[in-house]
Backbone bond lengths (Angstrom), bond angles and torsions (degrees), N, CA, C in turn:
res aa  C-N    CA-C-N  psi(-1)  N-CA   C-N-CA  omega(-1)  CA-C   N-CA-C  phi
1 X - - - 1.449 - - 1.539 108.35 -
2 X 1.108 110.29 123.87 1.274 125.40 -173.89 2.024 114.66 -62.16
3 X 1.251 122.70 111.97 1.485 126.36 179.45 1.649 104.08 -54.34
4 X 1.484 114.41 133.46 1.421 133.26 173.13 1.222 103.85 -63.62
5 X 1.379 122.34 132.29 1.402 126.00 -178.96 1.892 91.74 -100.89
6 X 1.681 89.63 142.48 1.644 107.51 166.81 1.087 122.88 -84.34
7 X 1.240 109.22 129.63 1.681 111.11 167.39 1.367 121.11 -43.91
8 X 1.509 122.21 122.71 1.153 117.16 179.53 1.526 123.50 -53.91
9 X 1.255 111.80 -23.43 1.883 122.53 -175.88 1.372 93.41 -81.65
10 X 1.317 134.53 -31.24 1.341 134.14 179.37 1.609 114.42 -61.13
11 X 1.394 113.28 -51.17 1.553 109.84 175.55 1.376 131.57 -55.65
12 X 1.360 113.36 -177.30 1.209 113.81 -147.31 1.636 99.25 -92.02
13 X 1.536 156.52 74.94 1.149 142.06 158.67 2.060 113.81 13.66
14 X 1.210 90.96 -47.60 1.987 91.19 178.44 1.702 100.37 -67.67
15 X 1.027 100.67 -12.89 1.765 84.58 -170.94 1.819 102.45 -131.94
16 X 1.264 113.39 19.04 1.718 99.26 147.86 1.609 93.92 -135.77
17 X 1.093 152.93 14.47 1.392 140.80 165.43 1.791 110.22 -81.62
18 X 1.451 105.75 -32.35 1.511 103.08 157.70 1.560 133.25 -75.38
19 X 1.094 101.73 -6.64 1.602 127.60 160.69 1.466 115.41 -74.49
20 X 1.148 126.88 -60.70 1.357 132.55 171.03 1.391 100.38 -51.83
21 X 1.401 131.89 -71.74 1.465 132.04 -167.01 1.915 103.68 -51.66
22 X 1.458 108.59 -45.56 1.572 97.86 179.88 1.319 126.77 -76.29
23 X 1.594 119.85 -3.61 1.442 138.64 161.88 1.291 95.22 -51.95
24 X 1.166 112.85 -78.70 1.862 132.74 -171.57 1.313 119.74 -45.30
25 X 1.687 104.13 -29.79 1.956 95.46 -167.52 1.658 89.32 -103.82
26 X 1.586 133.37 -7.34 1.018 114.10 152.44 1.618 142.44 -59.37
27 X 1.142 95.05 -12.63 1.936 119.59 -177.46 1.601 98.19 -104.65
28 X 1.438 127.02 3.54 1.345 111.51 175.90 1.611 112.73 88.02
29 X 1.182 111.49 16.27 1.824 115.98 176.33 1.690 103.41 -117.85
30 X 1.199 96.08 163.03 1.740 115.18 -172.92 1.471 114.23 -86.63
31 X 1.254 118.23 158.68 1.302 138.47 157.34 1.746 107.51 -58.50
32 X 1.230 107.36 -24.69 1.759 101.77 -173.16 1.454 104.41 -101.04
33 X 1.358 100.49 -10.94 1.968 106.19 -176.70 1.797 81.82 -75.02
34 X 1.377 109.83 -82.15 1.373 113.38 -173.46 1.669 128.90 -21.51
35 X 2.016 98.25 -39.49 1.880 90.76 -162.25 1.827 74.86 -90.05
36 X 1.566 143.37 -8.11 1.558 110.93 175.98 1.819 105.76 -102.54
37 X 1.108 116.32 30.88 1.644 122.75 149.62 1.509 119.59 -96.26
38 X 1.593 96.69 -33.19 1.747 106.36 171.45 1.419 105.60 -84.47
39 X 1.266 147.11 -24.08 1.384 140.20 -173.47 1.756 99.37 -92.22
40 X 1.069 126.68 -31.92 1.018 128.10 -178.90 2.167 114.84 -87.55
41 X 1.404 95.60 7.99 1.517 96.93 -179.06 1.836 87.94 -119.96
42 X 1.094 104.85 -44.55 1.913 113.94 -172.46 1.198 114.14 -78.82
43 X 1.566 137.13 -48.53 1.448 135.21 -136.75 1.452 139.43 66.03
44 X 1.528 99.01 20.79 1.689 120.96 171.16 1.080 98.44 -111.53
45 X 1.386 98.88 147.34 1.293 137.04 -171.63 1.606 104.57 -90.68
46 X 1.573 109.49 152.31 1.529 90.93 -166.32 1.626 115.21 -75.80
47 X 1.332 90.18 -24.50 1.477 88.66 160.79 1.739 135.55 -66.78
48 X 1.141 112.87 -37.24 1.453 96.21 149.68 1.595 127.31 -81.80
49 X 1.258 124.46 21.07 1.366 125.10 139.15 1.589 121.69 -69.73
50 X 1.388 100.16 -41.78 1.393 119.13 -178.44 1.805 91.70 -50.82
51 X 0.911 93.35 -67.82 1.859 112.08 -155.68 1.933 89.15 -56.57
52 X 0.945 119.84 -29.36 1.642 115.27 -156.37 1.739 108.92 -83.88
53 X 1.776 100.93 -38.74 1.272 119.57 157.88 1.736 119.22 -33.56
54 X 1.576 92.17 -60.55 1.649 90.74 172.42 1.345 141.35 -77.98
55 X 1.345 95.07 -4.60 1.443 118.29 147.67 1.868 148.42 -75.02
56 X 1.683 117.22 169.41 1.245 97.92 -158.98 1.593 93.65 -103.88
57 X 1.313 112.30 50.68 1.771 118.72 -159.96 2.146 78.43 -76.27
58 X 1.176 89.45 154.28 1.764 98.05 165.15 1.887 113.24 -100.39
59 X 0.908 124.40 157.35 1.526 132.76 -173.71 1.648 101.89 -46.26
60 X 1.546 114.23 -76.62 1.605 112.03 148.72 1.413 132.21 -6.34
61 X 1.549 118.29 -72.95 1.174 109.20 -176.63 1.202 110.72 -89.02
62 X 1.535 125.75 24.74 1.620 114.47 156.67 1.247 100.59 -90.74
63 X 1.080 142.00 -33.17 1.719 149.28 -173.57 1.742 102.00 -70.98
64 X 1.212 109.92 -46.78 2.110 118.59 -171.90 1.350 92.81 -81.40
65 X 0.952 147.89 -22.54 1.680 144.05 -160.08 1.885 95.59 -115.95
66 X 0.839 118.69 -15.82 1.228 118.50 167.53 1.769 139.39 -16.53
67 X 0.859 126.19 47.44 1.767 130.73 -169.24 1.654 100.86 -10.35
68 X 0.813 121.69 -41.01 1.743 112.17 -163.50 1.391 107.68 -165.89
69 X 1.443 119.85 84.89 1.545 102.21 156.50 1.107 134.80 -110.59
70 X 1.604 105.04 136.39 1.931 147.54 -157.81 1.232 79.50 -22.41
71 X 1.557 124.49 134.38 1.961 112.04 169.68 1.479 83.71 -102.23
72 X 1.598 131.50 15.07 1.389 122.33 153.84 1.259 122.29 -101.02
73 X 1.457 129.13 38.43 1.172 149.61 160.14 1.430 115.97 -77.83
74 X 1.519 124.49 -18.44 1.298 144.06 172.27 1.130 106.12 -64.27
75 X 1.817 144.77 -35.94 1.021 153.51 135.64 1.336 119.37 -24.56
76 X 1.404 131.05 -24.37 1.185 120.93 -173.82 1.661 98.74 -98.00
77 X 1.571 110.86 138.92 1.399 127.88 170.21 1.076 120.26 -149.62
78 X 1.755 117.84 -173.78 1.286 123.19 -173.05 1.460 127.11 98.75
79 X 1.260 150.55 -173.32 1.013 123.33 -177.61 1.591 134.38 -124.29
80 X 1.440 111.55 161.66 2.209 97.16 -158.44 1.640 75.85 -143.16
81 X 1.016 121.65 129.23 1.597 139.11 179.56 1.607 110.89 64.30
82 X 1.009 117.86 56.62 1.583 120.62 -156.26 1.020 113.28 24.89
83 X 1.647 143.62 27.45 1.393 127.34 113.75 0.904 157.72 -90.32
84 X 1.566 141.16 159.12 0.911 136.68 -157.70 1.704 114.73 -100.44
85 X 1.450 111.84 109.84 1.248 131.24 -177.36 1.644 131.27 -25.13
86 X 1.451 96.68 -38.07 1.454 111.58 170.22 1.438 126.68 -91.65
87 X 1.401 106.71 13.36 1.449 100.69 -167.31 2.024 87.73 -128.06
88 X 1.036 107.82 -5.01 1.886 98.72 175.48 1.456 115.23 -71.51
89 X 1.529 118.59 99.02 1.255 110.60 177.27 1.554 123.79 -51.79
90 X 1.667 123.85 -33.67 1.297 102.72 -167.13 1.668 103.35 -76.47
91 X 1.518 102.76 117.81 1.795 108.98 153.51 1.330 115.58 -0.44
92 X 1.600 107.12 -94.45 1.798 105.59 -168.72 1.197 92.14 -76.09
93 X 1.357 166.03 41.32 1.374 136.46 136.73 1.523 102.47 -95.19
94 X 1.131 134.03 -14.99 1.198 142.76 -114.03 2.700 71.11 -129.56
95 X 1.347 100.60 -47.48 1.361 111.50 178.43 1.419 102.24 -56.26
96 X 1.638 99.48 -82.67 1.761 94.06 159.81 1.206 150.20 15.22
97 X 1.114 95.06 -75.19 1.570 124.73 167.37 1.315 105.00 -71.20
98 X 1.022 137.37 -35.37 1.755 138.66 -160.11 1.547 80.49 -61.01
99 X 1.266 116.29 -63.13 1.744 127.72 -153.53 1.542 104.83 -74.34
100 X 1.338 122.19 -21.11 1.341 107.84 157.27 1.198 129.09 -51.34
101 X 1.711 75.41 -64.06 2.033 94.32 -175.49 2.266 111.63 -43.03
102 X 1.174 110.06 -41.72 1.134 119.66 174.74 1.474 109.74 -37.16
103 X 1.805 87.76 -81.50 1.586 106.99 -174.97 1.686 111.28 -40.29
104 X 1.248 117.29 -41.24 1.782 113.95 165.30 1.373 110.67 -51.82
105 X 0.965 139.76 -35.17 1.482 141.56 -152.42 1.268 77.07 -82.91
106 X 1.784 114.32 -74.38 1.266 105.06 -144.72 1.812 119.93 -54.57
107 X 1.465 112.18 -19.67 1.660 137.71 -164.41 1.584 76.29 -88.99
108 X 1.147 155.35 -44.82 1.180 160.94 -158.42 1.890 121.13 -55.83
109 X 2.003 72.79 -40.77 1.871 91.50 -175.38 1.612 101.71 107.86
110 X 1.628 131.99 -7.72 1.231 115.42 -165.63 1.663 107.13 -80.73
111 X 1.266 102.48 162.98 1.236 112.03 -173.45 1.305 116.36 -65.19
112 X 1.708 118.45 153.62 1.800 99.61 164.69 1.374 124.93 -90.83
113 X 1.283 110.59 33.73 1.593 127.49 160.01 1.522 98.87 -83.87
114 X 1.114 108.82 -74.06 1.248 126.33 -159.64 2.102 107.91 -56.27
115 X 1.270 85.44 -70.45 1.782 89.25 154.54 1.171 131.82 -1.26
116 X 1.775 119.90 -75.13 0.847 171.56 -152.08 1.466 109.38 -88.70
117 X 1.645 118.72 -45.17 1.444 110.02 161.50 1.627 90.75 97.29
118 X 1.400 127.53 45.45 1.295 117.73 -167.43 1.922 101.10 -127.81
């Protein structure tokens, strides 16, 4: 019998945000490159990343609780699980994905100009 897969908005933020950061420092990028691609897509500060980590926030409600997100995040495209970023209708999955797509860039080698949409 096949195991039920979890909703990604359902999980725990403490346990895929250290995933994203170990994507990145495997390609030779930082923990501080990573939390200013996420502060610069969300409007948290890396310190309340810090603080959110130690928390029982879910993946979801770090994206819905969000202080400010970049409305130049619409700029970001192309594709992160063989899809293509601009075409996922649901909203927060659609956010989600924004911060993947990033975190590739940054594991990628791209610049944080470029990243960044600047």
């Amino acid at each position: 019998m096949p195991i039920p897969r979890t909703d990604v908005t359902q999980m725990p933020f403490a346990k895929i945000y250290p995933l994203l950061v170990k994507k990145a420092e495997k390609k030779g990028r930082t923990r501080e490159e990573v939390d200013r691609v996420a502060t610069w897509l969300t409007g948290y500060t890396p310190q309340d990343i810090a603080r959110l980590e130690q928390s029982d926030v879910s993946y979801g409600g770090f994206f819905r609780d969000a202080p400010a997100m970049n409305p130049c995040r619409t700029l970001i495209t192309g594709k992160i699980c063989g899809v293509r970023v601009e075409a996922i209708e649901d909203p927060l999955m659609r956010d989600i994905r924004y911060l993947d797509k990033l975190v590739d860039e940054l594991a990628k080698g791209k610049t944080m100009e470029q990243i960044l949409r600047r």
